[in-house]
C-alpha positions as CSV (number, residue, x, y, z in Angstrom):
1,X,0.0,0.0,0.0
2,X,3.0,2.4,0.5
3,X,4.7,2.0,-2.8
4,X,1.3,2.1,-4.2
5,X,0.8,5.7,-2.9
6,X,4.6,7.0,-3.2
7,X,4.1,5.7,-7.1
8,X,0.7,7.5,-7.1
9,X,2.0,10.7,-5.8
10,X,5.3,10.7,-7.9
11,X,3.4,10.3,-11.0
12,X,0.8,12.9,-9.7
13,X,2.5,14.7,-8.4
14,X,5.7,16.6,-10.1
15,X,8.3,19.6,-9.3
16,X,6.4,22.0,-11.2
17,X,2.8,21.9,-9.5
18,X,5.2,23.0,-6.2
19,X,6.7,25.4,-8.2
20,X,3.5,26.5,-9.1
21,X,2.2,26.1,-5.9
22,X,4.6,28.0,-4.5
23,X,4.4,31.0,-6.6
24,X,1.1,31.4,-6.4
25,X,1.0,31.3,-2.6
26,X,3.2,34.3,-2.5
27,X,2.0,36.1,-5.3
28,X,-1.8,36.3,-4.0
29,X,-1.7,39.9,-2.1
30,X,-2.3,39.7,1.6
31,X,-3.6,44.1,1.2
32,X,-6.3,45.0,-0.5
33,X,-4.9,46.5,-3.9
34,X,-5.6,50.3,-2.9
35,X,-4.0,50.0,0.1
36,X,-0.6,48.2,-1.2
37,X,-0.2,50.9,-3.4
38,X,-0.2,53.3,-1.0
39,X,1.9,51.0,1.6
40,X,4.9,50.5,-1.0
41,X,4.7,54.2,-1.9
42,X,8.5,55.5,-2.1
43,X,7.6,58.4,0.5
44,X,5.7,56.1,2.8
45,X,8.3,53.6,2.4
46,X,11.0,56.4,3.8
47,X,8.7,57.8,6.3
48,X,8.1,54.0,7.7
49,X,11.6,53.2,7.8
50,X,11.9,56.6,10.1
51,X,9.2,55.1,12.3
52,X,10.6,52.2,12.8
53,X,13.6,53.2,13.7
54,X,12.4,56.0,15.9
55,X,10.1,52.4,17.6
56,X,13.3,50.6,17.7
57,X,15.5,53.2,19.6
58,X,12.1,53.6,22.0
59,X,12.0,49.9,22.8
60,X,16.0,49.6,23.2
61,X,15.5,53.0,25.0
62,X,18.5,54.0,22.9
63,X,16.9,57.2,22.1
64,X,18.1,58.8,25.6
65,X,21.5,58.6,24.2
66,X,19.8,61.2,21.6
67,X,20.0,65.1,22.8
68,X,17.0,65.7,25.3
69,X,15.2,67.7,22.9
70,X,14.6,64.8,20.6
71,X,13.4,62.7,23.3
72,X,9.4,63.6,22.9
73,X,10.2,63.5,18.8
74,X,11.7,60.1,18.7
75,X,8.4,58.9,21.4
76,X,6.1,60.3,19.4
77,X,6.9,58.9,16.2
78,X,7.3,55.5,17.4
79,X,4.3,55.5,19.3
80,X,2.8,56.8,15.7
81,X,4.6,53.7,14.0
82,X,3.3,51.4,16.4
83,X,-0.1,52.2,16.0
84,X,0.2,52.3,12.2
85,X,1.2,48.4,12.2
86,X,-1.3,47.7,14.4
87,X,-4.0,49.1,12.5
88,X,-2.1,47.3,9.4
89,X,-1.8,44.0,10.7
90,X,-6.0,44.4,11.4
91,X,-6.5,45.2,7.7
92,X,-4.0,41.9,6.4
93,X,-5.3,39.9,8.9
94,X,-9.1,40.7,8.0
95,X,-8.5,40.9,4.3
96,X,-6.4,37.3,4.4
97,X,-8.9,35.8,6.1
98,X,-11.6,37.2,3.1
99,X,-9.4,36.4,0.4
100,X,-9.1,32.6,1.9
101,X,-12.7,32.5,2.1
102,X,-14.3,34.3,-0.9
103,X,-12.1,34.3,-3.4
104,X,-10.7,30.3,-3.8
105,X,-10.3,31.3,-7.8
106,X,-7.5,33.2,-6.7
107,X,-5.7,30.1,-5.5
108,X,-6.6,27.8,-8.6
109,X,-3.1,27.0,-10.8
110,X,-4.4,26.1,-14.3
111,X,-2.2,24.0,-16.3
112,X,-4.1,21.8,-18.9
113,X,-6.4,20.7,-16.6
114,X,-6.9,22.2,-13.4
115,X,-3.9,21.5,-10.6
116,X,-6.1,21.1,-7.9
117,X,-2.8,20.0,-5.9
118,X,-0.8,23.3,-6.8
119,X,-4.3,24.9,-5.5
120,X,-4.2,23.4,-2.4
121,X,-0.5,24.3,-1.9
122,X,-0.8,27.5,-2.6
123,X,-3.5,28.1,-0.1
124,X,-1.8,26.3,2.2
125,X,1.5,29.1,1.8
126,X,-1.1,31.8,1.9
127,X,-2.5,31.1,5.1
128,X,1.1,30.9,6.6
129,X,1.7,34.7,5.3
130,X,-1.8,35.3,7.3
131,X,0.1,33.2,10.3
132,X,3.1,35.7,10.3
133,X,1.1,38.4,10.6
134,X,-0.3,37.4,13.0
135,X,2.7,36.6,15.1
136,X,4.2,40.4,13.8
137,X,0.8,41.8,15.1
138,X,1.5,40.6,18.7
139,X,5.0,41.6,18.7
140,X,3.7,45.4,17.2
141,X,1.3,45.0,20.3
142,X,3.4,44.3,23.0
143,X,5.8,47.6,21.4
144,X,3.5,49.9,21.3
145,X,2.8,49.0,24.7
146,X,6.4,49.5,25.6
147,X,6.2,52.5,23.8
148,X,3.1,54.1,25.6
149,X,5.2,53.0,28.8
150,X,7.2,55.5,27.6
151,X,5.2,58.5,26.7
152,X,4.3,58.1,31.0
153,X,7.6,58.0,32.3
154,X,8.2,60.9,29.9
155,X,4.8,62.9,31.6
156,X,6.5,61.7,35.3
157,X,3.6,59.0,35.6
158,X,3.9,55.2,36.7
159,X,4.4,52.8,33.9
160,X,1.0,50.8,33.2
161,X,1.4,48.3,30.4
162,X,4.2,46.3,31.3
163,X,3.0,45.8,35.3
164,X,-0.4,44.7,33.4
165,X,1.4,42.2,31.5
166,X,3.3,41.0,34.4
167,X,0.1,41.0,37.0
168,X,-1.9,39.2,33.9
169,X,0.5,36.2,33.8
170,X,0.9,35.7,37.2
171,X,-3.3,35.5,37.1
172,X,-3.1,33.0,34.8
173,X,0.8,30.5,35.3
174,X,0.4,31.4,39.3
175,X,3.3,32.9,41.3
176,X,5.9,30.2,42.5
177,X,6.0,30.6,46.5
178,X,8.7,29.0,48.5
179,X,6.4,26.1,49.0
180,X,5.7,25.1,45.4
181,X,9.0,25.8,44.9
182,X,10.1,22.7,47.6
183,X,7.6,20.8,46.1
184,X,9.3,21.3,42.7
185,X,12.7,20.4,44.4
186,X,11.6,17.2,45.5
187,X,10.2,15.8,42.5
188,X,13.5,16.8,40.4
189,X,15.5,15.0,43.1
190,X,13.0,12.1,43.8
191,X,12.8,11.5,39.6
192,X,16.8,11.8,39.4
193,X,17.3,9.4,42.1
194,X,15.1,7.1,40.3
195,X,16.8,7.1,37.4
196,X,19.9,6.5,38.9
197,X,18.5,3.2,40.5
198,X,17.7,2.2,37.1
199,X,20.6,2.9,35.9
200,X,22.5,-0.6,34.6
201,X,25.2,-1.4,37.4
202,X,29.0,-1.8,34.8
């Protein structure tokens, strides 16, 4: 039965439907066409690559190596950054997810007759661009957070994100007290010694 199907699929299955596969996948646009235009935009492209930066020396906190005047700036325009991919990675998310569901003909590779296999593929590659977005959105989340952290300290108020995080997984993995933290102890040391008795004797 298993060299039945490894025959099937190498007959069925060649290197050009993954080719194909493949470039459809990527080639499909995660933006809706208006807004990639816009997006990839020389000028936005510069002004993005300032934001970025400006979000990158925020979460480093490079940016008080910077004169003291530049300080709000450099805040400002991350904090500005970090909202603008969030509100992006809604809009690819959203529209991935709508492409995916109401426009399958986007995903069909014709080649004399229809690869459904290269179809399949390609969808399959699509919805892993939709999966790295969302795995950028979380990360442009838990920045901007840092970020408005930041724009507080700057106003001489408490940070409020970060202690929200922290108090939000203690709610939900526990704190370790000293007593959990014996009982942990003894297990490691009760398993080790076990394995040690089974160890063979040489």
């Amino acid at each position: 039965m298993r060299n039945f199907l490894l025959k099937y699929l190498s007959i069925n299955i060649d290197k050009n439907s993954i080719y194909l596969a493949l470039k459809k996948g990527y080639s499909v646009p995660i933006l809706p066409e208006k807004v990639d235009k816009i997006y990839n935009n020389i000028y936005i492209r510069i002004l993005r690559f300032i934001g970025g930066l400006c979000l990158l020396l925020v979460l480093t906190s490079s940016y008080l190596l910077s004169p003291a005047y530049l300080h709000k700036l450099i805040i400002i325009i991350g904090a500005i950054q970090s909202v603008q991919m969030f509100i992006l990675f809604i809009v690819k998310f959203i529209y991935g997810i709508y492409t995916l569901i109401y426009k399958s003909k986007e995903f069909e590779v014709r080649n004399s007759p229809l690869n459904k296999f290269a179809s399949h593929i390609g969808k399959i590659i699509y919805c892993a661009k939709v999966g790295c977005t969302v795995t950028g959105g979380a990360v442009t989340f838990l920045g901007g957070g840092a970020v408005y952290d930041e724009i507080l300290v700057q106003a001489g108020r408490d940070r409020q994100f970060i202690p929200f995080m922290g108090s939000l997984y203690k709610s939900v993995f526990g704190e370790i007290t000293p007593a959990n933290q014996e009982r942990l102890n003894a297990m490691v040391t009760k398993s080790k010694a076990n394995s040690d008795d089974k160890a063979p004797v040489t």
